[in-house]
N, C-alpha and C positions, 0 to 999 in steps of 0.2 A: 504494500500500500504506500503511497506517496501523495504528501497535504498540499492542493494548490491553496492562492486565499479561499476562506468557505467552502471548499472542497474536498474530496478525497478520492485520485482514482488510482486504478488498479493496471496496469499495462498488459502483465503474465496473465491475467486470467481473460485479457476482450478475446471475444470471437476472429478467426479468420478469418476475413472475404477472399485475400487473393493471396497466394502462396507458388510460386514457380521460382525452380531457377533459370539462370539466362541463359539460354541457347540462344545463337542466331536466329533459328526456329520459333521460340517463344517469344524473341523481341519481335522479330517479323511481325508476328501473327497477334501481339498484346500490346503494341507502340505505335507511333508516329511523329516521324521524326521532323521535329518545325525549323528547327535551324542548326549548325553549328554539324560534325561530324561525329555519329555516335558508331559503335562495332560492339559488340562479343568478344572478349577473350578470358579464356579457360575460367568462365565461369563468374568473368565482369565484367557490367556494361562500361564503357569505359566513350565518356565527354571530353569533346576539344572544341575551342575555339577560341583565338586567341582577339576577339575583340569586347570593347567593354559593353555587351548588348549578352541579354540573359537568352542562349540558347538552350531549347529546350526541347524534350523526347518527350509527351507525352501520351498515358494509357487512353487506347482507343475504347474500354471498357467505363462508363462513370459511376462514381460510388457515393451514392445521394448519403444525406444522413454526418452524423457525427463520425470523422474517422483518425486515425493513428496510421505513417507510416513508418514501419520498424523497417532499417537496414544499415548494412555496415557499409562505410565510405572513406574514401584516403583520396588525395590529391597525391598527380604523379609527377615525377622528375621532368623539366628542371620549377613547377610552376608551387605556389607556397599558398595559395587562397583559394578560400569558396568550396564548401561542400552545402547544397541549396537546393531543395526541393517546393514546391506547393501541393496545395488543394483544397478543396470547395471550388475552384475555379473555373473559370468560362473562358472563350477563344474566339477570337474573332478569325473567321475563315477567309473573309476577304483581303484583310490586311496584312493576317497571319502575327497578329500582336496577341497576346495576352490581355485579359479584359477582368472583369474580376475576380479577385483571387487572392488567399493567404498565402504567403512565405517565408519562408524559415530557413535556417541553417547555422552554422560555425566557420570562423576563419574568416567572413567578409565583413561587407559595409564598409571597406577601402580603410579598413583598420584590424584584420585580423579577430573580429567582433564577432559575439552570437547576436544574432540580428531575428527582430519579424516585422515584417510589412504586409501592409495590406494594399496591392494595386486595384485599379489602373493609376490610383491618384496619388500614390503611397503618402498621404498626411496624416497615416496612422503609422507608427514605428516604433520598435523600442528593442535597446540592443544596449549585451554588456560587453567589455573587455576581459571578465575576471575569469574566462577558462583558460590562454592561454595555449592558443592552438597553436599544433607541431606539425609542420608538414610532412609529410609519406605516413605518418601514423595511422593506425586503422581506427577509428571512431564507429560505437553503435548508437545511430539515435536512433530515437522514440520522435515525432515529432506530428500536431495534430491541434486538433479543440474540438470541446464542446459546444456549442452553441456559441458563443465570441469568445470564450476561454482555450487561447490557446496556450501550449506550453513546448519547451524543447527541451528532452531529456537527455544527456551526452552520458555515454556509458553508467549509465542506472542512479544517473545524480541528476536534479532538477536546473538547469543551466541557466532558465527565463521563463517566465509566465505575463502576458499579455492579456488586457480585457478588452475588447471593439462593444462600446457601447452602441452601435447600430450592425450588429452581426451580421454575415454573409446568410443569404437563406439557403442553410446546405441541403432542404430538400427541393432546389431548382438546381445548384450551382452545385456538380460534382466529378468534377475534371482534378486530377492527379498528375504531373508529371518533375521531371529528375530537370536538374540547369547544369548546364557550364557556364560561369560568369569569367572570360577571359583567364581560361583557365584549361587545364587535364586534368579531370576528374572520375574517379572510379565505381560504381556501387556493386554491392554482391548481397545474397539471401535478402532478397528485399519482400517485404510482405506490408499486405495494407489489412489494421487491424477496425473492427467496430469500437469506434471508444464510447466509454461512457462516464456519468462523475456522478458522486451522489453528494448532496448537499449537507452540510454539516454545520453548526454553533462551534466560533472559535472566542475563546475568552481566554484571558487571564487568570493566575493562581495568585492571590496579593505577594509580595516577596517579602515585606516588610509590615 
């Protein structure tokens, strides 16, 4: 169990919706690819694009509702930032821009920052410096929300939590995909979980 404010959720016990590993086969047949160069190898998908514009892969499946995506990610030689996912999000097909949508990740915000925003307008933000991120390390997040609660878990510690007091309606908007933000970035076991939070009374013990 893990305490956001007024909350408590549970990671280990959500449900599964999506669970594959990467094959060329299962990206083929599970993605689409909007910008930047993405491939398979031995078991990770593996992001390039060395301009400052958020390329991105995303799942051609949508997954309405509240969700968590668990996976493990490292950024590859010679490049040091950005491991950055979304979701609740929408696409603009004409433009091929991103359109609303939550984001998250470690290492960016052009300071090595755990970062979340909310596009297209991004005037919702909030991001720490205090993890400390290592390039080629292997990081597992957790990374999601409830209802405007979102939070970013980096290897089974709570990293940042967020509240969007005008929440994405995540049973219209349910687009999911992985970015390279001028960057080589990797993912591997990635799975998209059902999240959920259940409410809770946070007080004080007097100390004195």
């Amino acid at each position: 169990m893990m305490k956001l404010i007024r909350k408590t959720i549970e990671p280990e016990s959500w449900p599964v919706l999506y669970d594959k590993p990467f094959t060329p086969e299962n990206f083929a047949s599970d993605f689409t690819i909007r910008d930047g160069s993405w491939h398979v190898e031995d078991g990770w998908l593996i992001g390039e694009n060395p301009n400052n514009s958020a390329a991105m892969t995303t799942m051609k499946e949508k997954f309405y509702g509240p969700v968590c995506l668990d996976f493990y990610a490292k950024v590859l030689d010679p490049c040091t930032h950005d491991i950055n996912c979304m979701w609740s999000g929408s696409w603009d097909e004409e433009t091929n821009t991103r359109q609303t949508a939550y984001v998250a990740g470690i290492g960016g915000w052009w300071d090595a920052k755990v970062g979340f925003e909310r596009s297209p307008d991004y005037k919702l933000n909030s991001a720490t410096k205090l993890l400390g991120f290592e390039a080629g390390k292997v990081y597992h997040l957790q990374v999601g929300s409830v209802g405007g609660h979102a939070f970013v878990i980096v290897d089974g510690e709570l990293a940042l939590e967020s509240t969007d007091p005008d929440p994405i309606d995540q049973l219209t908007h349910g687009m999911i995909g992985l970015e390279a933000y001028c960057t080589r970035v990797a993912f591997t076991d990635f799975k998209v979980l059902r999240a959920s939070a259940e409410d809770v009374e946070m007080t004080y013990d007097p100390e004195f």
